[in-house]
C-alpha positions in Angstrom: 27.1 -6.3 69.9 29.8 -5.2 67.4 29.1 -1.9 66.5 31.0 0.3 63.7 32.5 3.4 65.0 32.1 6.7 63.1 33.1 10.3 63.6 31.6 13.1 62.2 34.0 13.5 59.6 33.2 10.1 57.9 30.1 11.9 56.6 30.1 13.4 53.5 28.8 17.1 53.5 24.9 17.1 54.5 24.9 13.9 53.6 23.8 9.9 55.3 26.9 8.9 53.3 29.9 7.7 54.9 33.4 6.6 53.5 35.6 4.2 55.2 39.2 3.9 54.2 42.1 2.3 56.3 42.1 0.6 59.8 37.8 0.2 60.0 37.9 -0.4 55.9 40.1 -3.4 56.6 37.9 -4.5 59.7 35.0 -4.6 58.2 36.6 -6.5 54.8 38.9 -9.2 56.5 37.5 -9.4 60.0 33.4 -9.1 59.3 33.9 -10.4 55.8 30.9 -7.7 54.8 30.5 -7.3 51.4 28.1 -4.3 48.5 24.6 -4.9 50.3 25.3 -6.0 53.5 24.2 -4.4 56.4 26.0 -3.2 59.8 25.1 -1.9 63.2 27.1 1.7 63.3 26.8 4.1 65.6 28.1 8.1 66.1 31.0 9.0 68.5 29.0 10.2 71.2 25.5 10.0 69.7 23.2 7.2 68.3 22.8 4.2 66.8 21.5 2.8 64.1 22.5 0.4 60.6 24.2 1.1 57.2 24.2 -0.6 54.3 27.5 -0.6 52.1 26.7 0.6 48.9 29.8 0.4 47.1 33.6 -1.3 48.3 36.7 -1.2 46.3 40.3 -2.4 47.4 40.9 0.6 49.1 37.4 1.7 50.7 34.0 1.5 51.1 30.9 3.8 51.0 27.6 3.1 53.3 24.1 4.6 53.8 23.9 5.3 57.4 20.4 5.3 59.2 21.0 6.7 62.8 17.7 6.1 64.7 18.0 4.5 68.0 19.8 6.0 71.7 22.8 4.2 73.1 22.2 1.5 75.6 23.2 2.8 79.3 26.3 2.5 80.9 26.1 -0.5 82.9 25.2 -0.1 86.8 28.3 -2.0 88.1 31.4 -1.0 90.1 34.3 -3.5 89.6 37.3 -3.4 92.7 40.5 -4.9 91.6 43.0 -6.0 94.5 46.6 -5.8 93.5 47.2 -7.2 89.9 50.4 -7.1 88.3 51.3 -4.2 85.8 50.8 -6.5 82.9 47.2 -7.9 83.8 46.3 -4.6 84.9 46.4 -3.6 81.4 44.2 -6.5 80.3 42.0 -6.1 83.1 41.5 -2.4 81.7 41.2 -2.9 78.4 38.4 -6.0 78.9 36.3 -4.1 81.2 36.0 -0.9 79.3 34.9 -2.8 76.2 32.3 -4.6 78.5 31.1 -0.8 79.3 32.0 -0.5 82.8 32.8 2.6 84.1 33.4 2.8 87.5 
């Protein structure tokens, strides 16, 4: 599932209202090709998840309603032993399995 990470400070004050600029901004306009009315799966660092819907985008940045209404999946019950890789596998080895969720 690709799923939007925000931070608490991508919230305006008191608000569901989140801007995007930079790194995710470009993500979301080149990579996901999302346009004004589309909507996203998002979720908080640390916290739920849930959809937004990008109410306005510009060349620099874009502004969604955020809905936060579901819990996180859990962490996957799997242990993953490696046996020797080279240094520059290990790396890729790393990197693939923590996006897959594993922890151990």
């Amino acid at each position: 599932m690709n799923l939007i990470l925000l931070c608490t400070h991508d919230f305006k004050e008191n608000s569901t209202l989140v801007r995007l600029t930079e790194r995710r901004f470009h993500h979301i306009k080149k990579i996901l090709k999302a346009s004004e009315g589309d909507s996203l799966t998002v979720g908080i660092e640390n916290g739920d998840i849930g959809t937004a819907i990008i109410r306005h985008m510009d060349q620099c940045s874009l502004e969604m309603d955020v809905t936060l209404n579901a819990k996180p999946p859990s962490p996957l019950a799997i242990n993953l032993i490696i046996a020797l890789p080279r240094p520059k596998v290990i790396s890729r080895v790393i990197q693939s399995v923590a996006s897959l969720g594993i922890k151990k």
